[in-house]
N, C-alpha and C positions, 0 to 999 in steps of 0.2 A: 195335799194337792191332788186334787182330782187328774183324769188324762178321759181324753177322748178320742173315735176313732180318726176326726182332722190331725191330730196332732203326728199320723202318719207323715205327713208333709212337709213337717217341720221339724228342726231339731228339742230335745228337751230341754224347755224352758229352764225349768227352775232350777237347771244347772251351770247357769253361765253366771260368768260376771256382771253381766251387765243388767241383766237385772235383781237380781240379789236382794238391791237397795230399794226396790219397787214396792210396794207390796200390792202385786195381783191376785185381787181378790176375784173368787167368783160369785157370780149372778146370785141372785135371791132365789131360793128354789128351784135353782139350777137341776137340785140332787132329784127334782121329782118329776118337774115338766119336761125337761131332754127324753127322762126314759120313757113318759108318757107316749113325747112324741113317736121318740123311736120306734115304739111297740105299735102305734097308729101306723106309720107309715109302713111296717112290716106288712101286717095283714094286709093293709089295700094291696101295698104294691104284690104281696107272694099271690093272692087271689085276683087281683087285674094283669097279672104278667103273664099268668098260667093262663088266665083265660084268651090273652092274645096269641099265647104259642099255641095252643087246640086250635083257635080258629082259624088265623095262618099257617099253621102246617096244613090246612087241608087245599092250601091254594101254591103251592110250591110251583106252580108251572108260570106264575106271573114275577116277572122282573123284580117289580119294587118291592115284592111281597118278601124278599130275599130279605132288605135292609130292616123292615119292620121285626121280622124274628131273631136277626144279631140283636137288634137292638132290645128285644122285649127277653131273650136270654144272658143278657148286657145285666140290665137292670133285675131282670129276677136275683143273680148271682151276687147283686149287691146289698139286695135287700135280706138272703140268707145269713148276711152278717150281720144284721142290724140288732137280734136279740141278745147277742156277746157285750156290743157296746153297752144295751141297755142294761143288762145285769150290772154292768163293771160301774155304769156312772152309778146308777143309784145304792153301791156300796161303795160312794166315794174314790170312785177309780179303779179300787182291788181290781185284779186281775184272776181268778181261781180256777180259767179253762184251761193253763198250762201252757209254755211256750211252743209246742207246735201249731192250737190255733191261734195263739198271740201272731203267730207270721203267718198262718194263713189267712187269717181275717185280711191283713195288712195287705199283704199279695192281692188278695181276689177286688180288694178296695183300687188298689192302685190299676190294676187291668182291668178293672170296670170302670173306671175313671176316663182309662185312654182311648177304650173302646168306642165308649159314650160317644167322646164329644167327636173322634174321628168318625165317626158314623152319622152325626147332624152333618158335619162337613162334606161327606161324598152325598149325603143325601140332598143337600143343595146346593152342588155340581151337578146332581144328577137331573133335577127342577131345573137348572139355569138353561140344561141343555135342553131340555123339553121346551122350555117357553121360545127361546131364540131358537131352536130347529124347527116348531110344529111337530106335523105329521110326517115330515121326513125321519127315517130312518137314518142315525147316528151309529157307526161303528162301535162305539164303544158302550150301546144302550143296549148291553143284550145280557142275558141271565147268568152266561159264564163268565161275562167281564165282573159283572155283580158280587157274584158269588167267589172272584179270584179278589177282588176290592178288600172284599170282607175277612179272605184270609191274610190277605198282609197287611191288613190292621187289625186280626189278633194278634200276630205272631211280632207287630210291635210292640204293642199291650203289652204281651207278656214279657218281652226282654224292657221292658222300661218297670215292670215289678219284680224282676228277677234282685235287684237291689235290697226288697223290701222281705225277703228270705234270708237275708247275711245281716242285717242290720237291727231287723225289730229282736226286742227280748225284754225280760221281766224286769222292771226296776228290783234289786233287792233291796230298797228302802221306803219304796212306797208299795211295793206289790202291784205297780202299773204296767202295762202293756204299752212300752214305748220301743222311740227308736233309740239305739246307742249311738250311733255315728255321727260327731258333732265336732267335725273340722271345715275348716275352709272349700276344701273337692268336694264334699258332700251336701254342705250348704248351696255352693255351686251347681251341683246336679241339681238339686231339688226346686231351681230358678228356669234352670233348664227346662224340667218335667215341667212345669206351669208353663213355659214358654209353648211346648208340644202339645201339650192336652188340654189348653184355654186360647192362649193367646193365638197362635197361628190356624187351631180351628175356625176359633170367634173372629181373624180378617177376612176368611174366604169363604166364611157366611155374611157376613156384610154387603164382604166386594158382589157376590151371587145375588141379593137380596134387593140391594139398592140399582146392579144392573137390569135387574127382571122387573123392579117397580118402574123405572123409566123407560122401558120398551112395552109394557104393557098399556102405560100412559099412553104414551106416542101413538101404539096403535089400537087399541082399545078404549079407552076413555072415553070417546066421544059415542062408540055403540053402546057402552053398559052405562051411559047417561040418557041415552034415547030406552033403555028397556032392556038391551041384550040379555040374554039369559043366562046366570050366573053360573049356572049349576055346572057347568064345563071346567069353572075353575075352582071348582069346590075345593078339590086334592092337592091344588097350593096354598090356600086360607089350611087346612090340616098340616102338610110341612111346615106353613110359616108360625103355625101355635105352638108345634111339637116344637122345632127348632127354637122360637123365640121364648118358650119355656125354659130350655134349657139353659140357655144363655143368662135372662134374668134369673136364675134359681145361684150360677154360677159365678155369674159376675162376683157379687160383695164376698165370698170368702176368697177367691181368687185374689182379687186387689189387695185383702187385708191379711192375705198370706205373705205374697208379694211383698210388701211394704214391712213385714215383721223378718222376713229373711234378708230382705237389703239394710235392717237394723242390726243384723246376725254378723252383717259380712264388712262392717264400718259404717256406714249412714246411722249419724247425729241423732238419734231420737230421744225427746226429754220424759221421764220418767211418766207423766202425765198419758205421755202417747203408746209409750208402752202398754199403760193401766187399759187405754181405751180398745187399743186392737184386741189385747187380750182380752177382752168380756165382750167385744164385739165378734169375736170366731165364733162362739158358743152359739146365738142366734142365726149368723150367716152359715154355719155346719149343717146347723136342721132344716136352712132355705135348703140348701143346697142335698141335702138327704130326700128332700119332700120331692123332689124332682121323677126320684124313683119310681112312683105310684104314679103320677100326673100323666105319663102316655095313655093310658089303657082307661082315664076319664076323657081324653080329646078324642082318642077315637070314638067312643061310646056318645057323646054329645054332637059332633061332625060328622061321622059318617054312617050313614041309612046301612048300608050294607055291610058292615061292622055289627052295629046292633042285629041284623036279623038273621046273622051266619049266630052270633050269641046265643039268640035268642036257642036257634036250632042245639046248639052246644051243650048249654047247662043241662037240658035233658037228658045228655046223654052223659055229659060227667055224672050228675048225681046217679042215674044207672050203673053206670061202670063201677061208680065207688061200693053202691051198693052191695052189689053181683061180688065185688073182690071182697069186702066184710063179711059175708053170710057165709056161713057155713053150714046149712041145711039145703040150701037151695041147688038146684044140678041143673036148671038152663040158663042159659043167657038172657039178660032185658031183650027184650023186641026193638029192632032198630027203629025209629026214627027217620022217616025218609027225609035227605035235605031237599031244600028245595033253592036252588040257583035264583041268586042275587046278584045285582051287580055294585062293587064297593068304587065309593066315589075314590079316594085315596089309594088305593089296593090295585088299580086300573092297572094296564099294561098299555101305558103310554110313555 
């Protein structure tokens, strides 16, 4: 029986009663295309992540630029664990990193998790306030509220993975990298976590989303049907792609998480529904991995001033990388003068 790294979220199946009598099988090919995927989505996202934190760090003085690098350090951190899973599934699960990164994987998965999606959610509190204040300055729109946001949605993160340090460890009969904790409290908690890190994020992107789409109707709609010029709202079409990414990436494992742990906890499910969740996580896990990479292509396609802070960038990574390999060489690459853009998204509005 295979294990993967969703299965963080859940208890170990094929140790229960109840499905026993199942036989969960997995996908066709499961052993080759998961790790394919995995190893796809590594590369983009470790070289799309890295290239947003370069080009965001160099703008630290703007507001929103704050939530983009949690967030692009978010998601790097979770794609560093993606080559552990990929090893383990395509040796049938085995586990051979040893149980300290069997819980660190686990850990950096689950505070990336929470970080994630608490971070789409201030980021569209923070849009809601933009669109419904204007140009007015809002108290709480300023770079150290920002930057105080973002530590106490790590320091949730992390006490919501502190769990995932006490409980993962190495099956000794499959050689898998699961959790052991597989009682009632812990199944509990783990309804809880989906409660914190999906559900309560994903109402107050809605509630934000659906408010700003009818105030913008209301007062907009009839200018940007005469011609008004879009370009001003460019940096909400970017929140609402990054956000509505994440959401659609999250959704299907979410729900079919959900519905296998209320199976866990009493709720009636007949064998058949068992068979179906369980071969359906494996696809909704790699939606939901693919997530990882997908920022640092929205900005890259939406924003002009993204691309050409980029563009200015790779020159100087590839130099830097250079300069730090050579060992004959004794000066530095010649800098690259930037040259000041302005990013539709990255705005300080």
């Amino acid at each position: 029986m295979t294990t993967e790294p969703w299965e963080d979220y859940y208890d170990n199946y094929y140790a229960d009663n109840e499905t026993e009598s199942c036989d969960l099988k997995e996908l066709h090919h499961a052993h080759w295309i998961l790790p394919t995927l995995y190893s796809v989505f590594f590369v983009v996202g470790l070289i799309g992540n890295v290239m947003v934190i370069i080009v965001v760090s160099r703008r630290t003085s703007r507001r929103a630029d704050v939530f983009i690098l949690n967030l692009a350090v978010s998601d790097l951190a979770f794609v560093l664990t993606l080559p552990f899973w990929a090893s383990s599934q395509a040796q049938g699960g085995n586990w051979p990193f040893g149980t300290f990164l069997c819980q660190a994987s686990g850990f950096t998965i689950a505070v990336t998790r929470c970080a994630s999606s608490h971070l789409m959610a201030i980021m569209s509190v923070d849009r809601y306030v933009a669109v419904i204040r204007g140009t007015k300055v809002h108290p709480l729109r300023t770079r150290r509220c920002s930057i105080g946001a973002c530590c106490v949605i790590w320091t949730v993160s992390v006490l919501v993975g502190c769990p995932s340090l006490l409980t993962r460890e190495i099956n000794a009969k499959t050689s898998a990298c699961v959790d052991s904790a597989n009682t009632s409290l812990s199944l509990g908690f783990r309804i809880g976590v989906v409660f914190l890190t999906f559900v309560f994020p994903f109402a107050v992107v809605v509630f934000c989303y659906c408010r700003m789409a009818k105030y913008l109707w209301n007062h907009f709609g009839r200018q940007v049907n005469k011609g008004r010029p879009r370009s001003r709202h460019s940096w909400l079409r970017i929140v609402t792609c990054v956000v509505g990414t994440y959401c659609f990436s999250w959704l299907p494992f979410n729900t079919l998480n959900t519905l296998w742990l209320m199976g866990k906890l009493g709720a009636d499910l007949p064998c058949s529904a068992w068979v179906a969740i369980h071969q359906a996580l494996s696809p909704a896990a790699a939606l939901a991995f693919a997530n990882s990479c997908t920022n640092p292509l929205i900005y890259a396609l939406l924003d002009v001033g993204f691309r050409r802070r980029a563009q200015l960038a790779l020159p100087r990574l590839y130099l830097t990388c250079r300069s730090l390999l050579s060992t004959t060489s004794s000066t530095m690459p010649t800098t690259i003068t930037s040259v000041e853009s302005t990013s539709t998204y990255t705005g300080n509005r």
